[in-house]
C-alpha positions in Angstrom: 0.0 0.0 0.0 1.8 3.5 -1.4 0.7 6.6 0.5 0.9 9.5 -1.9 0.9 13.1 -0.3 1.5 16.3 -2.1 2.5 19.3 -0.7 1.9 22.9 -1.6 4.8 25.9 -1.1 4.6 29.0 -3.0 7.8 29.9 -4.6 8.5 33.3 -2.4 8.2 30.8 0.2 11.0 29.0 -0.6 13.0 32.0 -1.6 12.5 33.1 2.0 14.1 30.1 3.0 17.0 30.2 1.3 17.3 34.3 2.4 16.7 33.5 5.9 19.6 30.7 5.5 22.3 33.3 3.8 21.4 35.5 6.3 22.3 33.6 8.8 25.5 32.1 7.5 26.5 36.2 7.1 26.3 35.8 3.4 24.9 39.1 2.9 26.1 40.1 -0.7 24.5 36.9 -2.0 21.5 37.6 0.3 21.3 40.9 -1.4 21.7 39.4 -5.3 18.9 36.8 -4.5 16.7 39.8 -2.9 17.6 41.9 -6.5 17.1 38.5 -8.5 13.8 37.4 -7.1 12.3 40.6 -6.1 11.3 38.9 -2.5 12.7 40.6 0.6 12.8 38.6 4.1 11.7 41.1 6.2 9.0 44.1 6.6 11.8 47.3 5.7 10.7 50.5 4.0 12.0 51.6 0.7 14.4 53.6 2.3 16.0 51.4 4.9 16.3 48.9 1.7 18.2 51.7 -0.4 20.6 52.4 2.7 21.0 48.1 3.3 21.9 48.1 -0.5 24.4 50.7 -0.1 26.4 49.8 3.3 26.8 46.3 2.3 28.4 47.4 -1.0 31.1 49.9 -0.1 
């Protein structure tokens, strides 16, 4: 007897994931190119706060 299951994620989701887990490992600028890439940001931040983020972790 096979029990078959599926399992529903949206995509952002899973992009989430994988933000919170660069976050953590202090990968920021990869963090950043995924954020840029996807257009999904892990975290409630304002436009500005996002512009300033950008701009610290680049220089």
């Amino acid at each position: 007897m096979t029990a078959e299951e599926t399992v529903n994620i949206k995509e952002a989701e899973i992009v989430k994931l994988i933000l919170d887990f660069l976050n953590s490992r202090k990968l920021h600028i990869s963090m950043l190119a995924l954020e840029k890439e996807s257009g999904v940001i892990n975290g409630l931040f304002s436009d500005d706060m996002l512009f300033l983020r950008y701009k610290l972790l680049h220089y």
